[in-house]
N, C-alpha and C positions, 0 to 999 in steps of 0.2 A: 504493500500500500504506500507506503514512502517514498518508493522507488516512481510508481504510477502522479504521485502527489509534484514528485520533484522534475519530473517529463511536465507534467501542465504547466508549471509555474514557468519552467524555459517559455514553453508555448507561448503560454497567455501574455507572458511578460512583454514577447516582442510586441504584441499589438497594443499593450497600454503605453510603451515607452513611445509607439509614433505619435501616440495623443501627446501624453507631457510634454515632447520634445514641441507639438505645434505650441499646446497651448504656452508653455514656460519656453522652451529653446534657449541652446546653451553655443550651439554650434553651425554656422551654415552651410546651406544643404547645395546641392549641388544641381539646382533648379535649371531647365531650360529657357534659353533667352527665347525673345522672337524674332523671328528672322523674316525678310523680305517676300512676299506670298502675293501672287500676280492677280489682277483681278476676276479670272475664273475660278483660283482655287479657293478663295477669298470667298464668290458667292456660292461657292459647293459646299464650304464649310457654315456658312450659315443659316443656308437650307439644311444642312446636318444637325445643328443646336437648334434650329425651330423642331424638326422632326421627335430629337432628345426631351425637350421639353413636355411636348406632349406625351411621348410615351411614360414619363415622367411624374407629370401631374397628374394623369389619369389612374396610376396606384395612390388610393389613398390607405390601403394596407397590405401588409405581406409578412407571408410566413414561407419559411424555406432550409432546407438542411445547407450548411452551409463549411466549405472546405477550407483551413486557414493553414498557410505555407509560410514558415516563419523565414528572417536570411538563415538561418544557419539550416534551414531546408525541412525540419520535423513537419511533421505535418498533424494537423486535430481535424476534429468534427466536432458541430453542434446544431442547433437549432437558432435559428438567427426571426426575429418578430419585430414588427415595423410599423409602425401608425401613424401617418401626418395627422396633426404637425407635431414632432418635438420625438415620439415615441421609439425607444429601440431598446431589443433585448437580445445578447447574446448570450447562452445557455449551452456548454458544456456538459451537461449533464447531473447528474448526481454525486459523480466523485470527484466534480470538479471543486475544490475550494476557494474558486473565485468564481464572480459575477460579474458582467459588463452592463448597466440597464438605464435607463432614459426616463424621465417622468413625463418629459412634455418639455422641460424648461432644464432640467440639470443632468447632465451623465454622469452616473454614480461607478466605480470602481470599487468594491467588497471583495476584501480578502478577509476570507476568514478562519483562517490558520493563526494570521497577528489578529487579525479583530482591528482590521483599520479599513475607511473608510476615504476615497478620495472623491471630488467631485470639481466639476468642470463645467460653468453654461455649455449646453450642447451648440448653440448657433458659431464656439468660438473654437470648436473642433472642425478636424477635415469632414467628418461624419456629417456635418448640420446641414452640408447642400443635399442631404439625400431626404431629408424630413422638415424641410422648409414649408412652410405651407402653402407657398407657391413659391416652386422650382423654376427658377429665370437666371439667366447667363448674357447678367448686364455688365455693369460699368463699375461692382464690388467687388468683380472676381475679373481674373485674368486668364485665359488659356494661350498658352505660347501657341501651341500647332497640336492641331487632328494629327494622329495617325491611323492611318488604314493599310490593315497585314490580315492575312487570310480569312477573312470574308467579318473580321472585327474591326471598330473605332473605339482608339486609346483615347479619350480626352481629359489630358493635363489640367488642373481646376486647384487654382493658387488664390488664397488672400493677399492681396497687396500690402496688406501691411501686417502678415506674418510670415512673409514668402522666404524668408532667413531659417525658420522652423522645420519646414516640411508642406508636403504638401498631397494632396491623394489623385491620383488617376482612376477613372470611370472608363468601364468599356464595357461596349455596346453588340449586340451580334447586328452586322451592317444591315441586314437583310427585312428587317424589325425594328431594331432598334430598342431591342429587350436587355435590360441591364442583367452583363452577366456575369462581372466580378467586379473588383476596386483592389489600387493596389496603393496602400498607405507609406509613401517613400519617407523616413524623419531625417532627425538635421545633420547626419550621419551619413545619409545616403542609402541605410538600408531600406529593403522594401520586402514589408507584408502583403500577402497578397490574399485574400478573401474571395472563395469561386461561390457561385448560389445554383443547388441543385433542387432540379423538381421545386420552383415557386410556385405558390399559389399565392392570388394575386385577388385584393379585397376580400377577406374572408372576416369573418366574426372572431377577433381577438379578446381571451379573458384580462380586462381591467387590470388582473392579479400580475400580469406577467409583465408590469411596467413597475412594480414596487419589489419591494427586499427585505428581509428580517436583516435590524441592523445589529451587527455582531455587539456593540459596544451595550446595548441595550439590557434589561432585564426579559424584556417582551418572548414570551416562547409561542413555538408553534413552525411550521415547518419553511424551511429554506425555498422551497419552490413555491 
């Protein structure tokens, strides 16, 4: 069990340190510039972001098993839960002794092996443009350049004024336009990468699965 305990903690670590790093950052990342784009690829790309958007705002929930690839390459699963605006749960399971989860308004990090407790406005994470209550790709956010490689669109999705931090890539299957992973690069340069398999898309999420039994508390009753 230790052994299992001490595998998740690598795991999960990688993906809370590309948060800290956006939200706090200590070191800068290795961001791409934008570079000179003629004016056809210019309006293919923004027929592309009108496209994203819609398919975008039109989930207003999702539930989906979901694949996370850390840099040093381990790989987990969980169950990943999503509800505009603000809403997100990532769920490891039951042997997992951390929680990743969203209220609406705060992203909560629970470990609870120490019994501590971090938390973060979600709109000031990479995570927030995906649970915006309307999802738009204006003049807040910066994308260097679309990539498009075997029938996907990678797009780069930077705050301007924490582009020093980190920052997350969105990609899309070109064909749809159906989001089919994110890969949270920190200020390090390394990049987690998050895949989403079998979505389901607006379904009836329990209330429950957006709060947390907090470790530091007296309050009993169950972790899920």
């Amino acid at each position: 069990m230790n052994e299992l305990k001490s595998k998740m903690k690598n795991i999960f670590t990688s993906l809370i340190m590309a948060i800290l790093l956006w939200a706090q950052g200590s070191v800068a990342a290795d961001i791409p510039a934008p570079d000179g784009r003629d004016a056809e690829k210019k309006a293919r790309d923004a027929e592309t972001l009108d496209k994203i958007e819609q398919s975008l705002n039109a989930i207003r929930s999702l539930k989906a098993t979901f694949i996370q690839r850390a840099p040093d390459g381990s790989v987990m699963e969980g169950t990943l839960y999503l509800e505009r605006p603000g809403k997100l749960r990532f769920d490891y399971g039951e042997e997992a002794p951390f929680l990743l989860v969203s209220n609406g308004k705060l992203l909560t990090f629970i470990d609870y092996d120490v019994k501590q407790v971090s938390r973060w406005p979600i709109k000031k994470t990479p995570l927030g443009i995906l649970v915006d209550e309307e999802i738009k790709f204006d003049s807040r956010i910066e994308i260097p350049d679309i990539i498009r490689f075997a029938g996907l669109v990678k797009v780069p999705v930077i705050d301007p004024k924490r582009r020093e931090y980190g920052y997350i890539i969105l990609i899309f299957e070109e064909s749809t336009m159906e989001l089919r992973a994110w890969e949270s690069v920190d200020a390090q340069g390394y990049t987690t990468r998050v895949a989403l398999v079998n979505p389901e898309y607006n379904v009836a999420i329990d209330k429950k699965r957006f709060t947390f039994r907090d470790p530091r508390g007296k309050r009993h009753g169950p972790r899920r």
